[in-house]
Structures are given as structure tokens and as C-alpha cells.
N, C-alpha and C positions, 0 to 999 in steps of 0.2 A: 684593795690598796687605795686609798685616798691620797689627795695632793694637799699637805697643809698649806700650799700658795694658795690654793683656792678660797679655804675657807680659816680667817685668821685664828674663829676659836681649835682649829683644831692643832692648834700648836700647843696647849698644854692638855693634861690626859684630860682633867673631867671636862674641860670644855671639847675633847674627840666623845666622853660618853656620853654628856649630852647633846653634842649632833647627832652622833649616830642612834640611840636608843631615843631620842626623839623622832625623829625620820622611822625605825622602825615601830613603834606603837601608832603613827600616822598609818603606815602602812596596814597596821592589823586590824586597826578600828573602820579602815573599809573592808573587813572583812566578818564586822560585827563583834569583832573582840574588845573589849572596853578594859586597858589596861593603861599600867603607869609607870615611870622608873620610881624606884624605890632604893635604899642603900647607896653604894659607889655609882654599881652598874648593874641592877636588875629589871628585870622587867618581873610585874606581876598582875595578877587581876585577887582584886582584893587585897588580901595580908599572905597570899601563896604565890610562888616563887615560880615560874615557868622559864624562865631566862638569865643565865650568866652569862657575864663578857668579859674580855679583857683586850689589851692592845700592846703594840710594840710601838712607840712612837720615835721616827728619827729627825734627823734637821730636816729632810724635803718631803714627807711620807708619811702616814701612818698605816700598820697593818693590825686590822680589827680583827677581831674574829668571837665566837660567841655560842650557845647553846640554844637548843629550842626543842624541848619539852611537847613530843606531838602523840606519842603512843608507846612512852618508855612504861619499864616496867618498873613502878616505884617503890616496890615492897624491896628492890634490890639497892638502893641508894644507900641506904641507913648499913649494912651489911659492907659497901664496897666503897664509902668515904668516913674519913674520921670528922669528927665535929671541927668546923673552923676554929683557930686561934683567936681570930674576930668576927665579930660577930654583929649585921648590922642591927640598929634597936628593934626595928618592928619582926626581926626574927623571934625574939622574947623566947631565946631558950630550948628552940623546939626541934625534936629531932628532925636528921634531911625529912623522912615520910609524910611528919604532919607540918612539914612546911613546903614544898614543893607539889605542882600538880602540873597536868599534860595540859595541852590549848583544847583538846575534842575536836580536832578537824585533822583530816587527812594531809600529809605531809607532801603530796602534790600539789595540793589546794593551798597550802601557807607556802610555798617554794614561789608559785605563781605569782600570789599578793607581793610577796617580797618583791620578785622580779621589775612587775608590774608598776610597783612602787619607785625604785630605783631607777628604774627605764636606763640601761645603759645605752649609751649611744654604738658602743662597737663591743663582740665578744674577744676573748685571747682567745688563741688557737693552741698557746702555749703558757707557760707561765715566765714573765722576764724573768735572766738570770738575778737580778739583784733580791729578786721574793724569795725566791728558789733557795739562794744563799742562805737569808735571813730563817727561811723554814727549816733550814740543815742545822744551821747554828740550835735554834731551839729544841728543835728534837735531840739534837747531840747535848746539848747542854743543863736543860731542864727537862723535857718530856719522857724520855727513855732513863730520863736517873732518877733511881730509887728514893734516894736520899732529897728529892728535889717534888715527886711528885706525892700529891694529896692519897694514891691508891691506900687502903690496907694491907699492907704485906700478907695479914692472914688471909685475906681471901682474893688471893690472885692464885 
């Protein structure tokens, strides 16, 4: 959860995607990863796709959240998402498989960087109730509805 009083651009979305997916490619490139945003909100190395995000943006807050592609299995992607309705340009077309790929690093190892990156000053112990909310609503609303999510029916 970010404070958009803090930082002005994150009061409209792409100015939260590019803080945030800026901040994280900083993060990865001390980890030797040499990657870039691409589209809305991806991150990739090359023209392959190892990262999606999206955000919830309110008046005092934004809640980010995101994908990272560390040891999935990708022969299953193409199988268990339908092609986007949009589609950014340097995707050119191309099924999830031959567009998307893993970082090659262990997911301890990128958890770390990230951390290390971010350096929070205090952990939750909890999660506020206003996130908590906001996580209820979405799962209620979008995440658990059929009609709402990207799955394939056929193969769930």
C-alpha cells in the first residue's frame, strides 16, 4: 500500500506504474537482471514478458500488486488464459508461451532484492482493516467471478 500524499505522480494510474515498475527493474538490475517496462504495466527483458501488474487507486492510497514469473510452468499459460482483448504492440500477436518467460533466479533470491530494494522502515503484523476491506471487495467482486475473470472455464 503506497501513500499517493507522498509521491504526487502516484495519483493517476500510469504515473503509480511508472513508480512502481520503475523502482522495481531498479531493484532487479542489482540483481543483474537487465529489464524494462514495456506496454501499460510490464516488465520484460527483451521482447518476453516476465511481469504483470495492476493497481487499485483511491483518493489517499494506492494498492499495487503484480506478477513475477520465477519458475512457473509455461507450457501451462497458453492452456489456462484466453488471448487479451488488447493487446500491447511489441506483443505482435503471439501466444501467452512464446511471449512470456521465467527471471532464472530462485524466488528467495528475487523476494530479497525486492525487499532490499524497498527497505521498509516497519513490518505489519497485521494487515489494516481498510486493505483487508478493499481485498474482500475484489475477491467478492472481480477475482472469484467467473464472468469477471481472464481463467478458461474449459480448463479449470
Amino acid at each position: 500500500m503506497l501513500s499517493s500524499h507522498l509521491n504526487p505522480s502516484l495519483q493517476t494510474i500510469q504515473g503509480c506504474h511508472d513508480y512502481v515498475l520503475g523502482q522495481m527493474s531498479e531493484a532487479l538490475r542489482v540483481d543483474g537482471i537487465q529489464c524494462e517496462i514495456r506496454g501499460f504495466s510490464d516488465l520484460v527483458i527483451g521482447d518476453l514478458k516476465f511481469s504483470g501488474n495492476s493497481l487499485r487507486l483511491k483518493k489517499d492510497s494506492v494498492l499495487y500488486h503484480g506478477t513475477l514469473l520465477c519458475d512457473f510452468d509455461l507450457e501451462s499459460i497458453s492452456s489456462a488464459l484466453r488471448p487479451p482483448p488488447k493487446q500491447p504492440d511489441y506483443r505482435q500477436n503471439r501466444e501467452h508461451r512464446m511471449f512470456v518467460t521465467n527471471l532464472g533466479r530462485r524466488v528467495e533470491a528475487i523476494k530479497q532484492t525486492i525487499e532490499n530494494h524497498w527497505n521498509p522502515g516497519s513490518r505489519l503484523d497485521s494487515v489494516p482493516a481498510e486493505v483487508e476491506q478493499l481485498m474482500q471487495e475484489l475477491l467478492a467482486n472481480r477475482y472469484q467471478d467467473d464472468h469477471w475473470s481472464v481463467l478458461n472455464p474449459e480448463s479449470t
